[in-house]
C-alpha positions as CSV (number, residue, x, y, z in Angstrom):
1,X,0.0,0.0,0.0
2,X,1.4,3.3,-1.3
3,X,0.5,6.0,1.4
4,X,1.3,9.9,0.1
5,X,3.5,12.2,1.3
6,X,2.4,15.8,2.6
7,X,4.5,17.9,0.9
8,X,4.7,21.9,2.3
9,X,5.9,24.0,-0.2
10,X,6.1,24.7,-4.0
11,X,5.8,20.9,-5.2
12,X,2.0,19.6,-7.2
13,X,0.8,16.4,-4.8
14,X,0.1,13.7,-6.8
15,X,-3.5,12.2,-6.9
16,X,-3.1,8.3,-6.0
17,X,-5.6,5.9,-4.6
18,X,-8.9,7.1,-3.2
19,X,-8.7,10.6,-4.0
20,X,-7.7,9.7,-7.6
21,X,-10.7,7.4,-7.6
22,X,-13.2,10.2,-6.4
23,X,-12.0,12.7,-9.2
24,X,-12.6,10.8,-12.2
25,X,-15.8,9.7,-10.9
26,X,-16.6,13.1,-10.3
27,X,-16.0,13.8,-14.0
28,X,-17.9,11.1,-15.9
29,X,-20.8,11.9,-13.4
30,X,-23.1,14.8,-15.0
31,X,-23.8,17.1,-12.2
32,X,-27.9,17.8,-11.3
33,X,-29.1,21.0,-11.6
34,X,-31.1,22.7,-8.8
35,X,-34.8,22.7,-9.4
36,X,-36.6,25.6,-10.2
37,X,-39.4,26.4,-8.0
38,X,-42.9,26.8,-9.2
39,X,-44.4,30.5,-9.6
40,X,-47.1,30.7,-7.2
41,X,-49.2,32.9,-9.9
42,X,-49.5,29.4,-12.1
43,X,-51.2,27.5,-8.8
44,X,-53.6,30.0,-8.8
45,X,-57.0,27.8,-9.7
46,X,-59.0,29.3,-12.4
47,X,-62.7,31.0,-12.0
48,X,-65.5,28.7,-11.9
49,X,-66.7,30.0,-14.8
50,X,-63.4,29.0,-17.0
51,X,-64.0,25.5,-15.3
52,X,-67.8,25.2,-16.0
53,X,-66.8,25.8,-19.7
54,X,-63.8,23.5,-19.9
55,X,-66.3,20.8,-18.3
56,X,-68.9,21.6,-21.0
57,X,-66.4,21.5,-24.0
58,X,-65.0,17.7,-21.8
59,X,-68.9,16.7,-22.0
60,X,-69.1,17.2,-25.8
61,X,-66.1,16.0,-26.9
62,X,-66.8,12.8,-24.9
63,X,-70.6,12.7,-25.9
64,X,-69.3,12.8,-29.8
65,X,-67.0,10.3,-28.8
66,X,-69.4,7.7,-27.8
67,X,-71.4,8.7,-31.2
68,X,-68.4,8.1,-33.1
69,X,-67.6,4.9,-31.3
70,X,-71.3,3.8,-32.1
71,X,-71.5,4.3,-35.4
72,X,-68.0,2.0,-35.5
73,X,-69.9,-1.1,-33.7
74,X,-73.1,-1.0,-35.5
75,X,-71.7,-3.7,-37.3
76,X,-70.5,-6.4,-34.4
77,X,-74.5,-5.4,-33.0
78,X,-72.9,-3.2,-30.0
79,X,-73.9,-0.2,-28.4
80,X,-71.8,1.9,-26.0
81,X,-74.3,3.8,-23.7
82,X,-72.9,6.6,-20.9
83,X,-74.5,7.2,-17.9
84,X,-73.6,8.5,-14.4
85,X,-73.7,6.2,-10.9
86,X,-76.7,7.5,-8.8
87,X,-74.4,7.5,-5.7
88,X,-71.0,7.8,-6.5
89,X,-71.6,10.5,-9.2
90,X,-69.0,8.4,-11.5
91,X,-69.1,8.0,-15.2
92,X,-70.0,5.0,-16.2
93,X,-69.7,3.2,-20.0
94,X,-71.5,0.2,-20.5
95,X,-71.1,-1.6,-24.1
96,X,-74.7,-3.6,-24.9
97,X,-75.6,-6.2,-27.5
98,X,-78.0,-3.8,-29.6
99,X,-80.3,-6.6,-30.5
100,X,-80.9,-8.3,-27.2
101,X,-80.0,-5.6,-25.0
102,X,-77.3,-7.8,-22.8
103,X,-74.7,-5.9,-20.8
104,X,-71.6,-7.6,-22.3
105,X,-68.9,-5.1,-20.2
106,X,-69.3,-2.0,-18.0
107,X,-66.4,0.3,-17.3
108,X,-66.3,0.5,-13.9
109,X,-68.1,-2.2,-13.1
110,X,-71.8,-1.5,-11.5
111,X,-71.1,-4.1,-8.8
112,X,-67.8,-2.1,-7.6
113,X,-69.6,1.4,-7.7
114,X,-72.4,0.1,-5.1
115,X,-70.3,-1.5,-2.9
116,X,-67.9,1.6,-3.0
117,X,-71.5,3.5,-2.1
118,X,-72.1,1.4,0.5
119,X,-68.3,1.6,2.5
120,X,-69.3,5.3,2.0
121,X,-72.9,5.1,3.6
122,X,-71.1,2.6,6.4
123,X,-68.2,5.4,7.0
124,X,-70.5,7.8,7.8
125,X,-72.1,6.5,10.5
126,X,-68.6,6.9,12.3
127,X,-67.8,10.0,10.9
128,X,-70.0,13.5,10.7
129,X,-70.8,14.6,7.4
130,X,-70.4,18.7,7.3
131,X,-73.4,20.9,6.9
């Protein structure tokens, strides 16, 4: 084992061993940059009437979605019908046989949006709803 000398005066130390080591590390490693912080201006949230509209353009555009997807499965007999879970408030797509009416798929599942209703309904009988 090679151990260096500490030389005081004019004379360049050689790097040997560890220290050698650590500097060509330190130059084949790219260093990070600092990350900028977020303007507090852009976490501002938008007037509710900027929001209302973006909802009602999201409406449409999904509406005319489900029109489009229609008209694409007329020919395998299916029918993709939207609706909205009477508890849970969540969308729901459900894809139908057209000539029998038979639920073939929903997305979510019917059977998962009651029982997530129900651990709701059973949650609040231990905790207060607000006013």
């Amino acid at each position: 084992m090679k151990i260096n000398q500490i030389n005081i005066g004019s004379q360049p130390t050689t790097n040997t061993g560890t220290e050698a080591v650590r500097k060509s590390i330190e130059t084949r490693i790219p260093v990070a940059k600092p990350v900028e912080r977020i303007k507090t201006e852009t976490l501002v949230k938008k007037s509710s009437k900027e929001d209302e509209d973006k909802k009602n353009v999201d409406d449409e555009i999904l509406q005319k979605s489900v029109e489009q997807a229609n008209k694409s499965l007329e020919v395998y007999n299916r029918v993709i019908e939207r609706s909205v879970h009477s508890k849970t408030h969540t969308i729901m797509y459900t894809v139908k046989d057209s000539k029998t009416g038979e639920v073939i798929q929903e997305f979510p599942p019917k059977k998962i949006q009651d029982m997530i209703a129900k651990m709701w309904e059973l949650a609040g009988l231990f905790v207060d709803e607000k006013a």
